[in-house]
C-alpha positions as YAML, in Angstrom:
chain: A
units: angstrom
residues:
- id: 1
  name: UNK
  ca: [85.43, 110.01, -17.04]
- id: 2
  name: UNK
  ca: [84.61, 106.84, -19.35]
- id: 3
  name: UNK
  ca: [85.43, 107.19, -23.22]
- id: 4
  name: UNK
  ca: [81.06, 106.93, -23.92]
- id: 5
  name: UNK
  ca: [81.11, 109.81, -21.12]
- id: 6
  name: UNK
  ca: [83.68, 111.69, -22.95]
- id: 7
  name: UNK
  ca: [82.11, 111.10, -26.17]
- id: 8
  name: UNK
  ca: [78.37, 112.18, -25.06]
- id: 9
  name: UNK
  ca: [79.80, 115.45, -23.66]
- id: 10
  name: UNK
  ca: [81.46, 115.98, -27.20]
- id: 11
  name: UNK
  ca: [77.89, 115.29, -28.70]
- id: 12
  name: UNK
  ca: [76.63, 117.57, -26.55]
- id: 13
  name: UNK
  ca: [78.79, 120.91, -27.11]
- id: 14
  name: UNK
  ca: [78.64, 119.89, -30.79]
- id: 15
  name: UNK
  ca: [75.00, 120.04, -30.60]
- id: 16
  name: UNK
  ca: [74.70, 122.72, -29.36]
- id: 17
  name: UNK
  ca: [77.36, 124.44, -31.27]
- id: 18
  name: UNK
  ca: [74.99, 123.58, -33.99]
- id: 19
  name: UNK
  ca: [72.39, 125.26, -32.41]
- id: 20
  name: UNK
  ca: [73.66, 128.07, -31.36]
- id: 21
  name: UNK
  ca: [74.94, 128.43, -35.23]
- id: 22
  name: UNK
  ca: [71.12, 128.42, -36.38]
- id: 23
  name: UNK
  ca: [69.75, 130.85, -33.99]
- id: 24
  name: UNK
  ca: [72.99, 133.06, -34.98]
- id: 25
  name: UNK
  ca: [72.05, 132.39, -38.88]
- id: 26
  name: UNK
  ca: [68.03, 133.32, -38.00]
- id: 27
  name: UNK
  ca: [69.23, 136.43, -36.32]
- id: 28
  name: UNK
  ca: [72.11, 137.19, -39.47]
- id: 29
  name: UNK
  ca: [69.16, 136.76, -42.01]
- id: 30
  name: UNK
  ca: [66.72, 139.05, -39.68]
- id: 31
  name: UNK
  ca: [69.54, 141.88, -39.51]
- id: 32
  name: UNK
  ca: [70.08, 141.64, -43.73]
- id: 33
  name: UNK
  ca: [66.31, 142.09, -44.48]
- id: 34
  name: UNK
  ca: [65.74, 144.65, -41.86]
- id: 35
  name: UNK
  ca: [68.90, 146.28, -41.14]
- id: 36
  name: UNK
  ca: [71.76, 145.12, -44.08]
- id: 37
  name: UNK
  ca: [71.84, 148.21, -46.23]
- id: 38
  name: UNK
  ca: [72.24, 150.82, -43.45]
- id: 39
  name: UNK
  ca: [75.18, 152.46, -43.88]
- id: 40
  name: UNK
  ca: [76.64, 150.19, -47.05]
- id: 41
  name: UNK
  ca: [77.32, 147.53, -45.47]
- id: 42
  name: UNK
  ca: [74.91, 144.88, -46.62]
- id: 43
  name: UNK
  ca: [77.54, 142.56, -48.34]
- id: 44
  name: UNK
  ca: [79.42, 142.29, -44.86]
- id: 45
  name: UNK
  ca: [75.79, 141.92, -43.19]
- id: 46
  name: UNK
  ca: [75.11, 139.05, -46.04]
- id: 47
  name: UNK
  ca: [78.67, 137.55, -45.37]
- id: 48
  name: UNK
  ca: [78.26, 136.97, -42.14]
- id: 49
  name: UNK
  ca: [75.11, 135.43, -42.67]
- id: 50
  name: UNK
  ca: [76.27, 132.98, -45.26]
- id: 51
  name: UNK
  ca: [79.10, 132.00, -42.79]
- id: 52
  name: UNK
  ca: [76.54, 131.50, -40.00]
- id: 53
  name: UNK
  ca: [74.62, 129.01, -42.09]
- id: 54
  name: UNK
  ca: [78.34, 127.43, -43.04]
- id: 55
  name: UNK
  ca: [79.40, 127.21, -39.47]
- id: 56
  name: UNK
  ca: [75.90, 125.34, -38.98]
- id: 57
  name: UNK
  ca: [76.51, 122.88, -41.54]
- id: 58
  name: UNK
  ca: [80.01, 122.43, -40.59]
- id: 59
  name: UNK
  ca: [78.47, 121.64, -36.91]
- id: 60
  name: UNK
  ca: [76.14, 119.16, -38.53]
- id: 61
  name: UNK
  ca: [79.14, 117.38, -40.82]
- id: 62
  name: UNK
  ca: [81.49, 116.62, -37.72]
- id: 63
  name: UNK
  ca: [78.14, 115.61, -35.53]
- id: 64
  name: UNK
  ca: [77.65, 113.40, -38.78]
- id: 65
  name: UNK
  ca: [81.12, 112.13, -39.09]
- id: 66
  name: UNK
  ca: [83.28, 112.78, -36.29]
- id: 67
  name: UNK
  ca: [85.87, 115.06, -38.03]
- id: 68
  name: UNK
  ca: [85.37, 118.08, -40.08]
- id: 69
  name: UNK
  ca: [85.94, 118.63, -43.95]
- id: 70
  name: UNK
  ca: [89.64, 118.23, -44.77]
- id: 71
  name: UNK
  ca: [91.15, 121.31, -46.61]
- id: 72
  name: UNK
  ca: [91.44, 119.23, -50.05]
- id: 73
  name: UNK
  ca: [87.94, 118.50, -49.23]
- id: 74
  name: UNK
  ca: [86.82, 122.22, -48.46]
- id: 75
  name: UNK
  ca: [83.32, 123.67, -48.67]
- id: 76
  name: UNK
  ca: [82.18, 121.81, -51.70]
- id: 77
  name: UNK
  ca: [81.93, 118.54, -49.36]
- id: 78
  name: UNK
  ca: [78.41, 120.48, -47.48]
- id: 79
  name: UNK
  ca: [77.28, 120.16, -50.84]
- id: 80
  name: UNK
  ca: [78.32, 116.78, -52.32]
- id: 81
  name: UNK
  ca: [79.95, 114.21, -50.91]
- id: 82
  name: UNK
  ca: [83.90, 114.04, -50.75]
- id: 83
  name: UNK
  ca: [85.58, 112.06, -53.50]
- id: 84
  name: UNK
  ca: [89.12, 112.09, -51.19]
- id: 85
  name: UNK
  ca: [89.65, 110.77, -48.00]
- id: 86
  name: UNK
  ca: [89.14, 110.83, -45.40]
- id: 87
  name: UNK
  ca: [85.40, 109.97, -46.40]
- id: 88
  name: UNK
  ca: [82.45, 111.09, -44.50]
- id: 89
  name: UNK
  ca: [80.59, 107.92, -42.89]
- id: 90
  name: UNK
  ca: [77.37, 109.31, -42.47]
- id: 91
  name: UNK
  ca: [76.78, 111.64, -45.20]
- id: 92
  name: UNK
  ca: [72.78, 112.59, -45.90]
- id: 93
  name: UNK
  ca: [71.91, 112.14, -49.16]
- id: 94
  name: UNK
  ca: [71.30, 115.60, -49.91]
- id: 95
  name: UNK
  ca: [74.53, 116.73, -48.32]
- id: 96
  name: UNK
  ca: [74.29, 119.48, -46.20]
- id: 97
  name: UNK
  ca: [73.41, 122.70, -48.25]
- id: 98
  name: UNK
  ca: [71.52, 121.88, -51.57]
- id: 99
  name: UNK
  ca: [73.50, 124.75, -54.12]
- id: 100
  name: UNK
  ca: [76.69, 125.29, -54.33]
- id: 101
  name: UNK
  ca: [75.58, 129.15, -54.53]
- id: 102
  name: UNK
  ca: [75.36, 129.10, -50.90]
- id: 103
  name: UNK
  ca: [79.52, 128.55, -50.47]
- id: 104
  name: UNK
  ca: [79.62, 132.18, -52.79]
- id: 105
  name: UNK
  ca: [80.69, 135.19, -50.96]
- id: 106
  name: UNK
  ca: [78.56, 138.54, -51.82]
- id: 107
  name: UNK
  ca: [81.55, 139.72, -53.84]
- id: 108
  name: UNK
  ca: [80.88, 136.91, -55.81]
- id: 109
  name: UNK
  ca: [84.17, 134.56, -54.91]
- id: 110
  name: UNK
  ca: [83.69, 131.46, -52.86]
- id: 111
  name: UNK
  ca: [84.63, 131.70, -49.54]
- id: 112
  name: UNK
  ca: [87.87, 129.76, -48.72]
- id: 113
  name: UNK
  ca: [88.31, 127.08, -46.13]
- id: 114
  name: UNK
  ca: [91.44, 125.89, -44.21]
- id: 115
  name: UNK
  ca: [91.14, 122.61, -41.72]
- id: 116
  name: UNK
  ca: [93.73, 121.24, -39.32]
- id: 117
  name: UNK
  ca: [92.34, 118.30, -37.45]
- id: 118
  name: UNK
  ca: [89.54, 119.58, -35.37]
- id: 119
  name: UNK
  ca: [90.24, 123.29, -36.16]
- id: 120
  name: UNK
  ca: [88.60, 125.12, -39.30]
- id: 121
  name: UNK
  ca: [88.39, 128.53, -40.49]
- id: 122
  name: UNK
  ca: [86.22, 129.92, -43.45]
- id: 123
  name: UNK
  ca: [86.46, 133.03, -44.53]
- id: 124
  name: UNK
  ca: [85.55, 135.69, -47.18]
- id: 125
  name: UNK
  ca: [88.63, 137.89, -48.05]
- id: 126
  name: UNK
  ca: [85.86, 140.49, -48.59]
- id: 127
  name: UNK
  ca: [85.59, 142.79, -52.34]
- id: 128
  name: UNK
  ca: [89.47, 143.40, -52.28]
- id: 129
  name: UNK
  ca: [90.24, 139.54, -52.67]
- id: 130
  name: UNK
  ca: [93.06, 140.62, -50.79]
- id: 131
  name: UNK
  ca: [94.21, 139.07, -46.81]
- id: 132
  name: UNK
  ca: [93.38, 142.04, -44.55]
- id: 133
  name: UNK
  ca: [92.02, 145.56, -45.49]
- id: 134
  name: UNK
  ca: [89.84, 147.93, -43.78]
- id: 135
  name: UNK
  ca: [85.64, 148.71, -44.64]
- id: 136
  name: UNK
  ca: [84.55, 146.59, -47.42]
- id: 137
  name: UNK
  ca: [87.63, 145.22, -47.96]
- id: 138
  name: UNK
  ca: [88.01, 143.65, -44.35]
- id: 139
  name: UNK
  ca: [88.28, 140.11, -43.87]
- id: 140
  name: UNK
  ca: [85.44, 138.14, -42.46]
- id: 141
  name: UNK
  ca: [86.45, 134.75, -40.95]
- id: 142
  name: UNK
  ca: [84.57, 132.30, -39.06]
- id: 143
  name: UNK
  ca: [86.49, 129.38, -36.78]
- id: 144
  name: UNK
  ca: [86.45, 126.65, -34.60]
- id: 145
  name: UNK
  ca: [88.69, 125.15, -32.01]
- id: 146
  name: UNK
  ca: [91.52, 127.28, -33.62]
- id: 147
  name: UNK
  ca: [94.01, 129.74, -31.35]
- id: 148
  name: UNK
  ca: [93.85, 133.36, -32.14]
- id: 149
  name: UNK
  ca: [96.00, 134.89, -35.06]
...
């Protein structure tokens, strides 16, 4: 295959990454309001939700600018634009989520964010705070491109 090949099948599975990460989000914010407090477990529902909509706007940042947000960058770089490098090339003026209340778990910490080259995870550490636990306090993480731990 030719690099432009290459690089329009890359478009391509991003894209559709991307969409696949807003029908996911419609379908997280359609379980919250009809289904998220069965049982107690709206937060997780709402968490899950929130990292749909990240995942989508992560999706939409390396479509944008061919890498993803560094971990010095982290979250806060879908809402304004990185002040460290490596800086975005094609960032939309409004960034990619318009409050920062949108990178806030339901426990009320922001999620956390970990990139290494063209792998990413974000993840809620769920009402514990703490890595692991079981019910509410289980860890909710979202990735890309990453191996399995």
């Amino acid at each position: 295959m030719t690099d432009s090949r290459i690089r329009l099948v890359g478009r391509v599975v991003l894209w559709t990454f991307a969409a696949i990460g807003v029908l996911s989000s419609v379908l997280a914010i359609y379980l919250i309001l009809e289904q998220g407090q069965i049982n107690g477990h709206g937060r997780e529902y709402r968490a899950r939700a929130q990292l749909s909509q990240i995942e989508s706007a992560l999706a939409f940042y390396h479509i944008d600018n061919g890498v993803f947000p560094s971990t010095e960058q982290g979250l806060l770089s879908l809402v304004s634009r990185p002040e460290v490098a490596p800086f975005p090339r094609n960032y939309p003026p409004g960034g990619y989520f318009k409050k920062r209340d949108a990178l806030i778990d339901p426990w009320g910490a922001p999620f956390a964010y970990e990139a290494v080259g063209d792998c990413y995870r974000a993840f809620t550490l769920g009402a514990d705070q703490l890595r692991g636990g079981e019910g509410a306090n289980t860890d909710i993480v979202s990735s890309w491109g990453c191996s399995t731990q």
